[in-house]
C-alpha positions in Angstrom: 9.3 9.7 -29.9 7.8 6.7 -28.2 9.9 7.5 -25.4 8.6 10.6 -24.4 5.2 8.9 -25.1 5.6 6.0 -22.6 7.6 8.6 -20.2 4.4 10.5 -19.7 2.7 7.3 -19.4 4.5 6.5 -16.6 4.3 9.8 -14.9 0.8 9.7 -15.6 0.6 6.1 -13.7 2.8 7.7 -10.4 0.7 10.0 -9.9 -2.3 7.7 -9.5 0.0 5.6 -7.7 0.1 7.9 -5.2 -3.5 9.4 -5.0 -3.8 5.6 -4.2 -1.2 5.1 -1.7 -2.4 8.1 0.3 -5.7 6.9 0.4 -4.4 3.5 1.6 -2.7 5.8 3.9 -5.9 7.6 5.2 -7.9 4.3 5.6 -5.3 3.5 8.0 -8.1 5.1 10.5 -10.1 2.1 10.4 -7.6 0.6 13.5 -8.6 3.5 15.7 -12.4 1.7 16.7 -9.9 -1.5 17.7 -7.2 0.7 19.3 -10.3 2.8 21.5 -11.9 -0.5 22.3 -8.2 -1.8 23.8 -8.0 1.0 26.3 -11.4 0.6 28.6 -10.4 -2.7 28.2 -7.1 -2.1 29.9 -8.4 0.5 32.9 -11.1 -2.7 33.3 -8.5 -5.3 34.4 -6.5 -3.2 36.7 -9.9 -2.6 38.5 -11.2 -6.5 38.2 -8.3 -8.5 38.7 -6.0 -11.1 37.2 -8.8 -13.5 36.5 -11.2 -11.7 34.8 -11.5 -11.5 30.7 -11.1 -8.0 30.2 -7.5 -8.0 30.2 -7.6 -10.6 27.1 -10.0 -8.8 25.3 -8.2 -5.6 25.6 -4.8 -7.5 24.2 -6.8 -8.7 21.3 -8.5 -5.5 20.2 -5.2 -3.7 20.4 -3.3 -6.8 18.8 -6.0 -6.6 15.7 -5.6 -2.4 15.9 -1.8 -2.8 16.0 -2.0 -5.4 13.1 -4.3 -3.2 10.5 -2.2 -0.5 11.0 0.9 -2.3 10.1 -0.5 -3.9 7.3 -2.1 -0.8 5.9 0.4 1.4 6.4 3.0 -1.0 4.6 0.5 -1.0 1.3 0.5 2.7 1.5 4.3 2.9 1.8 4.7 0.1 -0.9 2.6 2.0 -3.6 4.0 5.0 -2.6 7.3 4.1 -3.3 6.1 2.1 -6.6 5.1 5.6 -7.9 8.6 7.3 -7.0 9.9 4.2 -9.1 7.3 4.3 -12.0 8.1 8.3 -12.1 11.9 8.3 -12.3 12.3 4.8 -14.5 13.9 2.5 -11.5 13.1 -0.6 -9.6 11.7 -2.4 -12.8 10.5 -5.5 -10.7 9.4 -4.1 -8.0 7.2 -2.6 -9.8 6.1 -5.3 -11.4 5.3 -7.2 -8.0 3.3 -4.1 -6.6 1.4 -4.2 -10.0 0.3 -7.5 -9.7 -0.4 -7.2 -6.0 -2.9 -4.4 -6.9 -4.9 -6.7 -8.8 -6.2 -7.7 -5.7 -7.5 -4.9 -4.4 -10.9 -4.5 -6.2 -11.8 -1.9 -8.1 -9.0 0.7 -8.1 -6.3 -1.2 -7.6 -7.5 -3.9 -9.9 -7.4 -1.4 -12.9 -4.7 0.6 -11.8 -2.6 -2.9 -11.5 -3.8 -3.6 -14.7 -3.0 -0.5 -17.0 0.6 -0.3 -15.2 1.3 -3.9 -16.4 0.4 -3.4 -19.9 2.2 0.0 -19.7 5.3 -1.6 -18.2 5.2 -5.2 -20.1 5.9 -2.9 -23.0 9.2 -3.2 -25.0 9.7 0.9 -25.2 9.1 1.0 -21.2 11.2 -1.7 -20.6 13.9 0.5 -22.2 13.4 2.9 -19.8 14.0 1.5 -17.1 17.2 -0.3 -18.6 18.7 2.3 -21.0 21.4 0.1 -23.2 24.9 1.8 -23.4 26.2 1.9 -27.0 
């Protein structure tokens, strides 16, 4: 009985995992100011010259752009994927890992981190992510 307990527990916890993970995803348009900014940047130089600072300004807006999209989009595809995991019982350290990396991202993924390691830190979870064979 506590199975089917700490299985809806954990479905419970994917879900959020992904209502997370898609808003990770969504915030992913806070590179576009940086990626806009790059472009002017670029049309400037070709009109200036070699010598003149546009063309390293445009570089390091779309650098910075390029670099927060990476970064966010591999936390949304990381949580993502930790919600697949936590909904059909596999990958029992990676979800661990991606729980405690969540405690870093105050406040949602700080309690959301949190409840999914007491959840998975327990002995009936554990057993269902590695079912023992009689």
């Amino acid at each position: 009985m506590a199975y089917s307990n700490d299985a809806d527990k954990l479905l419970l916890l994917s879900i959020f995992h992904y209502i997370i993970g898609g808003f990770a995803a969504l915030s992913s348009v806070l590179a576009l100011p940086f990626l806009v900014l790059a472009c002017p940047a670029a049309l400037v130089s070709k009109q200036v010259g070699q010598g003149a600072l546009a063309p390293r300004f445009g570089s390091i807006f779309l650098l910075i752009g390029c670099a927060i999209l990476l970064l966010i989009g591999t936390c949304a595809a990381l949580l993502i994927t930790a919600g697949r995991s936590l909904a059909t019982h596999k990958r029992y350290t990676f979800c661990l890992i991606i729980a405690v990396l969540e405690l870093f991202f105050f406040p949602f993924g700080t309690i959301l981190g949190l409840i999914t390691l007491i959840v998975l830190t327990r002995q009936s979870t554990q057993q269902l992510f590695h079912p023992t064979t009689p």
